[in-house]
C-alpha positions as a Python dict, from the first residue, in 0.01 Angstrom:
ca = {
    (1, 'X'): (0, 0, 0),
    (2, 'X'): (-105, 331, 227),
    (3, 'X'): (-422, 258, 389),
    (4, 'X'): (-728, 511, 250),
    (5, 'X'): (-704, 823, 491),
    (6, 'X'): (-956, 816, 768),
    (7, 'X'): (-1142, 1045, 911),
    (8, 'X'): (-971, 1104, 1269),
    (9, 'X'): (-578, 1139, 1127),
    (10, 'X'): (-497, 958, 1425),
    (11, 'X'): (-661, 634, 1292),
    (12, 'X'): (-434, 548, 1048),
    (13, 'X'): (-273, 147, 1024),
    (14, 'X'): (49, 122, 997),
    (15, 'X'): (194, 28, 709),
    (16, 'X'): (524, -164, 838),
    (17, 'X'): (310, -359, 1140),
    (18, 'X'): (-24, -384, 964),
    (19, 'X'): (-294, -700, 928),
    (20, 'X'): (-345, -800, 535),
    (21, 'X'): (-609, -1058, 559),
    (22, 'X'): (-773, -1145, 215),
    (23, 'X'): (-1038, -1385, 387),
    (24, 'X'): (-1333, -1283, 642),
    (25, 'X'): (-1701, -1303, 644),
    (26, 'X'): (-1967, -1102, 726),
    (27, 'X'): (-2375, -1161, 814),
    (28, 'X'): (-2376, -1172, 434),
    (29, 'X'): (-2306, -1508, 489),
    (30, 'X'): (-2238, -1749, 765),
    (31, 'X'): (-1989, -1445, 979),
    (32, 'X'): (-2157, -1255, 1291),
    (33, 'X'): (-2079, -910, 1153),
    (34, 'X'): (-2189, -647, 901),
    (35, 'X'): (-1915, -520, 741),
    (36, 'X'): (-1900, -174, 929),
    (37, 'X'): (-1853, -304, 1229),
    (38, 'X'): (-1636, -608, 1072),
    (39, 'X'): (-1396, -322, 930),
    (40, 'X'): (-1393, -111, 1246),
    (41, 'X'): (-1313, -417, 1457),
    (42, 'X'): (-1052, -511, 1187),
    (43, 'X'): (-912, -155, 1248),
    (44, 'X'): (-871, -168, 1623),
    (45, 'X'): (-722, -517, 1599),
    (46, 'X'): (-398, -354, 1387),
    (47, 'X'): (-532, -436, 988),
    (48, 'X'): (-419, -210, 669),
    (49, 'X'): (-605, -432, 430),
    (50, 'X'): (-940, -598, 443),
    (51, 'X'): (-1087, -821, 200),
    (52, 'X'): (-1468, -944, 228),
    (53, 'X'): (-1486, -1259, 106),
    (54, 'X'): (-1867, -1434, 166),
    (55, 'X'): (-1928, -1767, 116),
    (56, 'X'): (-2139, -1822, -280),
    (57, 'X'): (-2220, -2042, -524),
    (58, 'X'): (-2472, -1988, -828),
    (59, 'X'): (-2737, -1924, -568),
    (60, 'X'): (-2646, -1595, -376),
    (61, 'X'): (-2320, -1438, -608),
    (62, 'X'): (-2478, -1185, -705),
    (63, 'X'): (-2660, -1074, -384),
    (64, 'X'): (-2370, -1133, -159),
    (65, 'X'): (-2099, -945, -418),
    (66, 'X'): (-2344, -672, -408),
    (67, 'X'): (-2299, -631, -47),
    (68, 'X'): (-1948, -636, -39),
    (69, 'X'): (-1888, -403, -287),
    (70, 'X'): (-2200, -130, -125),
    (71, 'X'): (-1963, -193, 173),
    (72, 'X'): (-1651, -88, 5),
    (73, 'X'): (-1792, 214, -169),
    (74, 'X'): (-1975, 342, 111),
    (75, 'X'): (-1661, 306, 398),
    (76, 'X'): (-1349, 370, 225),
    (77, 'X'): (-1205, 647, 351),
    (78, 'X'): (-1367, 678, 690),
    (79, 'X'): (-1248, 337, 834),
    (80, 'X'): (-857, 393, 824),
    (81, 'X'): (-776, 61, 626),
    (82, 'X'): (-842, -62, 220),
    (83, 'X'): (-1168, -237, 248),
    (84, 'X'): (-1196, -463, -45),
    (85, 'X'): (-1483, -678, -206),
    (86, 'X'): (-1422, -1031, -300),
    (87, 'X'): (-1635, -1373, -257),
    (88, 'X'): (-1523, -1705, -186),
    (89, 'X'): (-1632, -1936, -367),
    (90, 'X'): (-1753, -2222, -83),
    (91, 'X'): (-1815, -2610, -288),
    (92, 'X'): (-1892, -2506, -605),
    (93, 'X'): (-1874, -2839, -856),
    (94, 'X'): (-1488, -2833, -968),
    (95, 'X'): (-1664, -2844, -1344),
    (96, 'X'): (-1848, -2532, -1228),
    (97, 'X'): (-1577, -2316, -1113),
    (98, 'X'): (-1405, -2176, -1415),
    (99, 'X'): (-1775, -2012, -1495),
    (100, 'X'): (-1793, -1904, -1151),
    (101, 'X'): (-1456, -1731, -1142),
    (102, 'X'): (-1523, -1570, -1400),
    (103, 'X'): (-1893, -1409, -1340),
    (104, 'X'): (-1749, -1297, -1014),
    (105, 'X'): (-1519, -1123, -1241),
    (106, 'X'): (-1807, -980, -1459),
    (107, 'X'): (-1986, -900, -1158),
    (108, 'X'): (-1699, -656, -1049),
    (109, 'X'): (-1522, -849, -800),
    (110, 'X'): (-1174, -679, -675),
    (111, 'X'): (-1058, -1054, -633),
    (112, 'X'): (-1180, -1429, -598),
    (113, 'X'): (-1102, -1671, -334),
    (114, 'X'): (-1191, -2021, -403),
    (115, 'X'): (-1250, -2264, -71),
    (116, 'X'): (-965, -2565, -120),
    (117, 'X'): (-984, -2905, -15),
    (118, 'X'): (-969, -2831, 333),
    (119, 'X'): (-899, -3174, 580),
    (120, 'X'): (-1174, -3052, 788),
    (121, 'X'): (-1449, -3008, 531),
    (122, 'X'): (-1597, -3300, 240),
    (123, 'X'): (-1498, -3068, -58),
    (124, 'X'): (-1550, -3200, -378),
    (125, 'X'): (-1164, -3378, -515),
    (126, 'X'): (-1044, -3180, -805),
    (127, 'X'): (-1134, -2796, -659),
    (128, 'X'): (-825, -2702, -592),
    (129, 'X'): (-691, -2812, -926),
    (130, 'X'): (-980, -2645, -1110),
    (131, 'X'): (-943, -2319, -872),
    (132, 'X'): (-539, -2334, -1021),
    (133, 'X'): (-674, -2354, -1387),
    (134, 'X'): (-923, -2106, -1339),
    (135, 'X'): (-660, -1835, -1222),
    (136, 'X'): (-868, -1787, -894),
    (137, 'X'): (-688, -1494, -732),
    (138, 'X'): (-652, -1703, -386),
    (139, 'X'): (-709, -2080, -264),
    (140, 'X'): (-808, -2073, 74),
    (141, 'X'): (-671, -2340, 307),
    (142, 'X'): (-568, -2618, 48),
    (143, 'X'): (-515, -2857, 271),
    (144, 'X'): (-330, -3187, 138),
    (145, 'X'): (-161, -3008, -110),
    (146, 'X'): (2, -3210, -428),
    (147, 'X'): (330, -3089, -559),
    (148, 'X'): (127, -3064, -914),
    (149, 'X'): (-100, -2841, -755),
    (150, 'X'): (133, -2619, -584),
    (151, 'X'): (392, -2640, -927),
    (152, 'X'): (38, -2485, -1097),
    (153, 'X'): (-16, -2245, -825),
    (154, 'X'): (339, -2128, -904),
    (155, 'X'): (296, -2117, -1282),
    (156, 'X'): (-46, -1925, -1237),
    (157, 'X'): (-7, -1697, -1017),
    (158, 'X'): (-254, -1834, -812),
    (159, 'X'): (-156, -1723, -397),
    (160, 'X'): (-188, -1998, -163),
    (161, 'X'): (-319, -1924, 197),
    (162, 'X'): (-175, -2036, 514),
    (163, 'X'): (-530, -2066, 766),
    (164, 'X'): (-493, -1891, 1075),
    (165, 'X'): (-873, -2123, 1156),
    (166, 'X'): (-875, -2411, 1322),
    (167, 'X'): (-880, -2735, 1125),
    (168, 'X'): (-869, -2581, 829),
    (169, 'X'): (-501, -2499, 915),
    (170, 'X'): (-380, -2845, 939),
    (171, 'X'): (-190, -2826, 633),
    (172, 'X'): (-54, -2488, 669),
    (173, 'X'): (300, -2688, 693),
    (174, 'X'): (274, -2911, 397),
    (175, 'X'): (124, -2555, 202),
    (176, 'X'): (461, -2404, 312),
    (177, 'X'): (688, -2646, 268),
    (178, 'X'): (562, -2695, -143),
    (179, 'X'): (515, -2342, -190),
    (180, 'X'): (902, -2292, -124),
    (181, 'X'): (963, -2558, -343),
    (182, 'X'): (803, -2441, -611),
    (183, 'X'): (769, -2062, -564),
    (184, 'X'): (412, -2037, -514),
    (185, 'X'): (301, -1721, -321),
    (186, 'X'): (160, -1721, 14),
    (187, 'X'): (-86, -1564, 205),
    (188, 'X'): (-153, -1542, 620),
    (189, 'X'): (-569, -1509, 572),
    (190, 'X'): (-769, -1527, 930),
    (191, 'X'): (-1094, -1718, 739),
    (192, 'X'): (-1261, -1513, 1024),
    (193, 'X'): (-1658, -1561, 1128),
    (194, 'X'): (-1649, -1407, 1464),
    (195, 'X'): (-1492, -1095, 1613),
    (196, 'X'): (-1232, -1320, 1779),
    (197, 'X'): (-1114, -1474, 1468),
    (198, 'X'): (-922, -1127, 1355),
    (199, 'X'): (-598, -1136, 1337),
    (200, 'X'): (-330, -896, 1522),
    (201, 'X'): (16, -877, 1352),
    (202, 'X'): (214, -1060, 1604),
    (203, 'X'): (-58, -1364, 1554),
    (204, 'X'): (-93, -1355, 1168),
    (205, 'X'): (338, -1367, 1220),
    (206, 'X'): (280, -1650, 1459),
    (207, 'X'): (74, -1821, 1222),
    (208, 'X'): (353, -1800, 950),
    (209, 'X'): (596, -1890, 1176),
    (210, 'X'): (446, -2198, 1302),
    (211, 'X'): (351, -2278, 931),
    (212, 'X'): (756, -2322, 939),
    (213, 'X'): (850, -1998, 767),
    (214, 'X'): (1185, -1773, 860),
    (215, 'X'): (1140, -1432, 951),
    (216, 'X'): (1278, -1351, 633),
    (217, 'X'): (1017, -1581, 439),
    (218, 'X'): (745, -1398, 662),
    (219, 'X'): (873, -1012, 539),
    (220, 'X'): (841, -1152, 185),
    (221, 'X'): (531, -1286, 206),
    (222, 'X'): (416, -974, 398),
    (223, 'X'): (540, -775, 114),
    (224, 'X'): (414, -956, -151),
    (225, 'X'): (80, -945, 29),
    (226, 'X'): (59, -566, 21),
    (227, 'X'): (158, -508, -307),
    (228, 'X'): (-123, -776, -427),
    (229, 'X'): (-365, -597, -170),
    (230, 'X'): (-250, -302, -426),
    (231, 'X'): (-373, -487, -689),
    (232, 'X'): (-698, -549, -569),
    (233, 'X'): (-742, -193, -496),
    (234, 'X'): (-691, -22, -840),
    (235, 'X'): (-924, -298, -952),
    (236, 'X'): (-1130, -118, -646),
    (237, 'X'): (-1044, 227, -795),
    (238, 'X'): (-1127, 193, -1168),
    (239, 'X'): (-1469, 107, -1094),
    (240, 'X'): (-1560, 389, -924),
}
């Protein structure tokens, strides 16, 4: 994916060495940043793709989504990198979350993240499984991944995400090690909250690396990151 022109030629991501991180947060919900300064930070840091991903349930999708996508509207193409609008959705009630993917949807999200059964956090048993069914886009840091759930993930479509947070990157080996297995796609997502959480490219590789992937697995991932990043931005573009 080529990153929207910016302003300043000279700001311009590059494409070969550039961050794709499908995960952050903003003051929208529990993050530090608004999303200007979130993207421009992003943009210093190395990123080509960013994807603004709040934390919702019934309560605040809506609200939040309408934030994210303002944000996208209102920078792309002065910020040097594809600023996307997504949510993720954070303990939703696995009965609940094939509605909820779904209104995001209606609501005009460019893709949904759902929050997986982290080993740091009490989510409800049976999201990630219900996130699968519900063709989320992304599950965020699944944690104790079951070969069902990653054979699903494979069958769906559905990307899995290697956590470059603490904690919630525990699994990142186990997410790895099935996802080969079974051919499930795989994502390198910062989960960021702070300015410090963003990624550069030689950390998001580190954090594939250490997850136990070759170099080789990490340029396919990488690839197959963009081109879903691509995705998620004609979504972006048809709405406009």
């Amino acid at each position: 994916m080529t990153p929207e022109p910016a302003s300043d030629n000279s700001e311009q991501s590059s494409l070969l060495n550039g961050v794709v991180d499908l995960h952050v947060h903003t003051i929208h919900s529990d993050g530090q940043l608004a999303p200007a300064e979130l993207a421009r930070r992003a943009f210093v840091r190395g990123y080509a793709v960013l994807g603004l991903t709040d934390h919702v349930d019934q309560s605040n999708l809506s609200s939040a989504l309408a934030a994210a996508l303002a944000a996208s509207r209102a920078l792309s193409g002065h910020i040097g990198l594809t600023l996307l609008a997504g949510v993720e959705l954070t303990h939703v009630p696995p009965a609940q979350i094939d509605a909820m993917v779904q209104s995001a949807r209606d609501l005009g999200a460019h893709f949904v993240v759902v929050h997986g059964e982290s080993p740091v956090e009490p989510v409800a048993p049976g999201t990630n499984m219900a996130a699968l069914k519900a063709g989320a886009d992304i599950l965020a840091h699944p944690g104790l991944l079951t070969e069902a759930e990653a054979s699903l993930a494979a069958e769906k479509g559905v990307f899995l995400e290697l956590s470059a947070r603490g904690g919630h990157g525990f699994g990142n080996g186990l997410v790895a090690n099935l996802a080969r297995k079974y051919g499930a796609g795989l994502l390198v997502n910062s989960d960021a909250h702070a300015p410090g959480d963003l990624m550069t490219p030689d950390f998001q590789k580190t954090v594939a690396l250490g997850a136990g992937l070759s170099l080789a697995e990490y340029g396919s991932v990488m690839t197959a990151a963009f081109k879903l990043a691509e995705k998620f931005n004609r979504t972006r573009a048809s709405s406009l």
